[in-house]
C-alpha positions in Angstrom: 53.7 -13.8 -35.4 50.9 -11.9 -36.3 48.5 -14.4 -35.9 49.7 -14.3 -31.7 49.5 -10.6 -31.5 45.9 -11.4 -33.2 45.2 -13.6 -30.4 46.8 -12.4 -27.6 44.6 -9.1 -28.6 41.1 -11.7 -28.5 42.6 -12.6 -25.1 42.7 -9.2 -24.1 39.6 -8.1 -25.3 38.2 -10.9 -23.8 39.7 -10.5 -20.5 38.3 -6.9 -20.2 34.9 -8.1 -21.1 35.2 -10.3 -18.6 36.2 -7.3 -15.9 33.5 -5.5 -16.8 30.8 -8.4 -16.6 31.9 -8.9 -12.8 32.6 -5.0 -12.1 28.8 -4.5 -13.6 27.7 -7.7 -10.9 29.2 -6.3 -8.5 27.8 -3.1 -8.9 24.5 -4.2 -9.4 24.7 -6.6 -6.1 25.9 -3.4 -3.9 22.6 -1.4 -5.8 20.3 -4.0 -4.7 21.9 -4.4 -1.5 21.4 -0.4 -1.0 18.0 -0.8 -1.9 17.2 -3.1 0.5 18.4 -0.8 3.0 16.4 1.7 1.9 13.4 -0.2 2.0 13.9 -1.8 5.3 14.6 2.1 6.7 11.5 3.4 4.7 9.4 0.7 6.2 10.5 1.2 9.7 9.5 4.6 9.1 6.2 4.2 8.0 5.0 1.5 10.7 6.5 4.3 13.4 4.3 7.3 11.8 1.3 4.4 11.7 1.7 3.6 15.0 2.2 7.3 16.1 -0.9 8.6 14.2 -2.7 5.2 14.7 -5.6 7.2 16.6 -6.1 10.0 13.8 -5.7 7.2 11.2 -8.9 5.2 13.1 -10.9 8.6 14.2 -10.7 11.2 11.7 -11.6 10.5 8.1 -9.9 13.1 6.3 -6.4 12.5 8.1 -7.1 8.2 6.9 -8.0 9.4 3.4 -4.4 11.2 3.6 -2.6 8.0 4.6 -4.7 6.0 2.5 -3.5 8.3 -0.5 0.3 8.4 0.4 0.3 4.3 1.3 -1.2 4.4 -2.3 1.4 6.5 -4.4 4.0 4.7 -2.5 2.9 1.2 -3.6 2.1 0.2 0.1 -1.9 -1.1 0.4 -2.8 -0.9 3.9 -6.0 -2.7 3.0 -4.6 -5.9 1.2 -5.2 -8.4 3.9 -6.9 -8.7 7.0 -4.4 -10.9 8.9 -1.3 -8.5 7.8 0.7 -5.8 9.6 -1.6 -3.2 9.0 -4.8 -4.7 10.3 -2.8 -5.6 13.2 -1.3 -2.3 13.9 -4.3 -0.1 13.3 -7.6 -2.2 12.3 -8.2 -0.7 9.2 -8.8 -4.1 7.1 -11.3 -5.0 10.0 -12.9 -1.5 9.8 -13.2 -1.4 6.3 -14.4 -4.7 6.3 -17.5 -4.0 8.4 -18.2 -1.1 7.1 -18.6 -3.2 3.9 -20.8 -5.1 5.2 -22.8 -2.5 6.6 -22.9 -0.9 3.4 -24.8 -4.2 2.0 -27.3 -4.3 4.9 -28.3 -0.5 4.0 -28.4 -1.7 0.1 -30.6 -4.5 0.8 -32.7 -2.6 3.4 -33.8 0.2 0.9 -33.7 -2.4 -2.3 -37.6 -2.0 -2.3 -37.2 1.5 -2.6 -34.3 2.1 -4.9 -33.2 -1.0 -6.4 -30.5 -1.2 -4.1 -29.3 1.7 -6.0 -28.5 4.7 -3.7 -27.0 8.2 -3.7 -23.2 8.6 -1.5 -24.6 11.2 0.6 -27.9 9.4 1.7 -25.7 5.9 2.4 -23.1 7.6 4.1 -26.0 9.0 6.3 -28.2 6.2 6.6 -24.9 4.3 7.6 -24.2 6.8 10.3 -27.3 6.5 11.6 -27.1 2.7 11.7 -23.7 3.2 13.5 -24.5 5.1 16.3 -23.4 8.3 17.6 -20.3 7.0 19.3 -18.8 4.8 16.0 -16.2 6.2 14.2 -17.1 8.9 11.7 -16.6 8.0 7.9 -16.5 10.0 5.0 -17.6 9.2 1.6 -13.8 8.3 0.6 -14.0 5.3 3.4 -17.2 4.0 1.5 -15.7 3.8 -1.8 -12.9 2.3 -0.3 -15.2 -0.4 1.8 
């Protein structure tokens, strides 16, 4: 007889395990689910400010320096593609990617001179210059970036 209580206790025991494998599923599923949520309401979120702020994001360097720098310590990288949500929403792959180019023309213009080596401050002007009045202005944060 004591060999059944033995084994009707390994029953038990195993019984509960089992209980607590599919209580901790089922509370993991509902965490993920949740999270999800989250996500889905953060993002919505996010493309509403973006498309809200989209003309201080394109015009004003500080204030897309600011978004660049929260996108960043939230994991989101507005700059990751060309063809994504971002670029289409607000242009900033495109912008950043002729600016880049830019950047190489004014290296390549004053290689004779430099090396194609060249202070921040005298690109950032030389690239204004090269711009025009009427581009958008950039800061030294949007060359790095480029």
């Amino acid at each position: 007889m004591n060999r059944r209580a033995g084994i009707a206790a390994l029953q038990a025991k195993n019984a509960r395990r089992e209980s607590f494998q599919k209580a901790g599923t089922e509370l993991q599923e509902l965490q993920i689910k949740q999270m999800e949520e989250q996500l889905n309401v953060f993002k919505s979120n996010l493309e509403q400010f973006a498309k809200k702020y989209k003309n201080s994001i394109n015009k004003n360097p500080e204030f897309r320096q600011q978004f660049q720098t929260m996108c960043t310590s939230i994991g989101v990288d507005p700059l990751a593609s060309n063809k994504g949500f971002w670029s289409d929403l607000l242009g900033i792959g495109d912008f950043y990617y002729h600016l880049s180019v830019q950047i190489v023309e004014v290296c390549l213009i004053t290689r004779t001179i430099n090396g194609g080596i060249i202070e921040m401050d005298e690109l950032r002007q030389l690239l204004e210059k090269k711009r025009g009045p009427n581009a958008q202005k950039i800061s030294n944060d949007d060359i790095e970036r480029a």
